[in-house]
C-alpha positions, 0 to 999 in steps of 0.5 A: 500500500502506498498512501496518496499524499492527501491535502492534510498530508501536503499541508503537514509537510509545508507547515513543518518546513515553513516552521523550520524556516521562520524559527531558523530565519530563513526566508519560508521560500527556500524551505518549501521546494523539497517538499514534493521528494519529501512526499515521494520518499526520497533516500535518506542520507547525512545525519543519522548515526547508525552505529547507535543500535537504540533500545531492546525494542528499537533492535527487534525493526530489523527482525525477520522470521527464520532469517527471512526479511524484516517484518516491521518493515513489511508492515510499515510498507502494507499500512503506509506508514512507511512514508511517515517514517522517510518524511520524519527523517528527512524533515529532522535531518534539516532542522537547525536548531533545538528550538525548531527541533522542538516544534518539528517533533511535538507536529509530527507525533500529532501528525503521526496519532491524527493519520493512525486514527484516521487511517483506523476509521476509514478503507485503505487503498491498495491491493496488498493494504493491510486492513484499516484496523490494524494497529501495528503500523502505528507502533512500528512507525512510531519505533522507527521514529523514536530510533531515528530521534536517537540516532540523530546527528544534529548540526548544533549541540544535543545533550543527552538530557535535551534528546531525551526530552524530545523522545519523551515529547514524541511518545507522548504526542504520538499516543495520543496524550497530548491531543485528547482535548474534547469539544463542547456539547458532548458527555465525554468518554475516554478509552485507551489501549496498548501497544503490542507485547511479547514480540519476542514469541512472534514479532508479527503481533498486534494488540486489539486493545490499541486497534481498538482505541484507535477506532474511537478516537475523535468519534461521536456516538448518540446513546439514548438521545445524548451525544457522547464524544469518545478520546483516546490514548495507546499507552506503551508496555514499559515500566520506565514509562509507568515509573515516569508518570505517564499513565497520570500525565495522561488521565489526571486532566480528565478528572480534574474540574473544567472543560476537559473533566471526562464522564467515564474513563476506561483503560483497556489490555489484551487478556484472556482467550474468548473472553472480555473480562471486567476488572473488579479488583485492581492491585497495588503491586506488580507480581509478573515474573515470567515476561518482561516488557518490551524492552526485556525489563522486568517489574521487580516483584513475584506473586509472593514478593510483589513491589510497588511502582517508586511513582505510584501515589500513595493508596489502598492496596486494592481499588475497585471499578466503578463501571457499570459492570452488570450492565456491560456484562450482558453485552452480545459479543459473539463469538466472544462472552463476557464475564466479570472478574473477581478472582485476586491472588492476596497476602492475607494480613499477617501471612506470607504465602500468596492465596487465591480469593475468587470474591475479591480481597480480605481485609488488610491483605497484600495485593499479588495481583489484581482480577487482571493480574500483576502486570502493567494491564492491571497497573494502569487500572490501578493507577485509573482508579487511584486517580478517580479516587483521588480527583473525582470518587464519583466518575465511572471509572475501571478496565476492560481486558478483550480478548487474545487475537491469535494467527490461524494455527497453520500461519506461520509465517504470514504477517495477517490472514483471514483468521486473524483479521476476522478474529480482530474485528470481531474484537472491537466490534464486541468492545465497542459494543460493551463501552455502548452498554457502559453509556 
């Protein structure tokens, strides 16, 4: 697949180069030329060191199956993100200064969320165009991005502090997190999701939890007679960027008084084979230690020693949802069922070894892990709800874990086939339909 350079696009371009210009103070005339190779993703040359290899999930862009071809790169090429990723460099490699530098990355994250969430919400063109619902574009084009952002070599001085703080602008504005701003006349919803995971096992992997916010973002749904705005945000799954605050960076505004306070906030994972589950009881703790993250980093903690986040606010140790979750339950998902989530794995008060409660905590226990587990899916329902307790104890407040998509078993090798696409829509159609049971 190849994009068409769209109006927004070619508007895009010639708005990130004439903002070069003007905070360089060059004439905006002599910056526009290139913009038609820029769109033709020319060759890029002269300012990435490409001996700096990036972070654990920057090395896994080269990747292929059993030797073959890159696989990122095939679905960068088949989604057309591809052409985000040329534009991107080509545009940094000109920047003149920490400034421009600035402006040129926080555009093009934005830039990077508007065209994944539109590309999400419409058909794709070509004959080999991966579908409109597929999230991995997003994430591998974001990858490439953060990569060239680390391999840069600008032509005034960079300090590591300085570099840092542009990836971090770019994450943020890339997810989504920095463009979650409602309108008026509509109640509003916010719902997030996840980046892919465990791309170790088998690097194709989506996750349907972010294809899924993808799908929402900017929509406005009428339930009932009332007009309901849906934002959204992908969150990464990586500690540092929990342990950074990211997750209350993004949420806290929502809660607060104002014209951005939210009607209900949902968070969103990849969870169980052929089940939506609704959260109940979310942890404290993290306990996960048979998978790390996707920079192989691990949280610190086992079910029988679980940790807590050094950024976490303080808290009880368990938090319940405030969805409501017998209304959601009986939401029609087929092939799919629902089925709300109480089962926690707790300390009891003052005992060492981890017991599993069905009906949620007893008084006084350590959270192992919550209904969703002792992974980042169930932190970030903590996090949510702390939040609400913290901010507003009334908003309808929880999470969501949709269901595993998984490849047709005899594809091996293929980056999508039927099974998987179908598996994927039927994913979303059923989360959409259980946030409409929510409304």
């Amino acid at each position: 697949m190849r994009l068409r350079p769209s109006s927004f696009h070619r508007s895009l371009v010639a708005g990130a180069l004439a903002l070069t210009a003007v905070l360089s103070g060059a004439p905006v005339a002599h910056a526009l030329p290139d913009t038609a190779p820029a769109l033709r993703g020319g060759p890029v040359t002269g300012c990435l060191d490409q001996s700096i290899v990036g972070t654990v999930e920057e090395q896994r862009l080269s990747r292929g199956i059993n030797g073959g071809p890159s696989v990122p790169a095939e679905i960068l090429r088949r989604s057309g993100f591809d052409r985000q990723v040329d534009l991107f460099t080509q545009l940094l490699c000109r920047v003149p200064n920490h400034q421009a530098a600035t402006a040129l990355v926080r555009t093009h994250g934005e830039a990077l969320w508007r065209t994944a969430t539109r590309r999400a919400q419409q058909a794709p063109h070509g004959a080999d165009a991966l579908p409109s619902t597929d999230d991995r574009g997003l994430y591998w084009a974001r990858i490439s991005m953060a990569l060239a952002l680390r391999q840069w070599q600008p032509a005034f001085g960079l300090g590591t502090t300085e570099r840092d703080s542009l990836i971090r602008s770019f994450e943020y504005a890339s997810r989504g997190i920095t463009s979650t701003r409602f309108t008026p006349g509509a109640r509003k919803i916010l719902v997030t999701g996840f980046d892919p995971f465990t791309l170790d096992a088998d690097i194709r992997i989506g996750n349907p939890s972010g294809a899924n916010a993808l799908t929402l973002d900017g929509r406005r749904w009428r339930v009932n007679g009332t007009t309901y705005e849906i934002q959204t945000v992908v969150f990464p799954v990586r500690y540092t960027d929990f342990d950074e605050s990211m997750v209350e960076n993004a949420l806290a505004p929502h809660y607060r008084p104002g014209p951005q306070h939210a009607d209900l906030v949902m968070t969103a994972s990849q969870g169980r084979v052929g089940i939506f589950d609704l959260e109940v009881f979310n942890g404290r703790r993290r306990s996960v230690s048979s998978i790390g993250d996707n920079n192989n980093l691990w949280g610190g903690g086992t079910i029988s020693a679980p940790v807590v986040s050094p950024s976490m606010p303080a808290g009880p140790e368990w938090i319940t949802s405030s969805l409501p979750l017998a209304r959601m339950a009986q939401t029609d998902v087929a092939p799919f069922r629902t089925r709300v989530s109480t089962s926690v794995l707790e300390i009891p008060a003052g005992e060492t070894t981890p017991v599993r409660r069905p009906d949620g905590p007893t008084p006084g226990s350590i959270a192992s892990e919550g209904a969703g587990g002792g992974y980042l899916s169930n932190e970030v329902a903590y996090r949510n709800t702390l939040q609400r307790d913290l901010l507003d104890p009334s908003m309808p407040a929880g999470h969501l874990h949709v269901p595993v998509l998984s490849f047709d078993l005899t594809n091996k090798t293929a980056i999508t086939d039927p099974t998987y696409e179908a598996n994927r829509d039927a994913i979303i159609t059923g989360a959409h339909a259980i946030l409409r049971s929510a409304l």
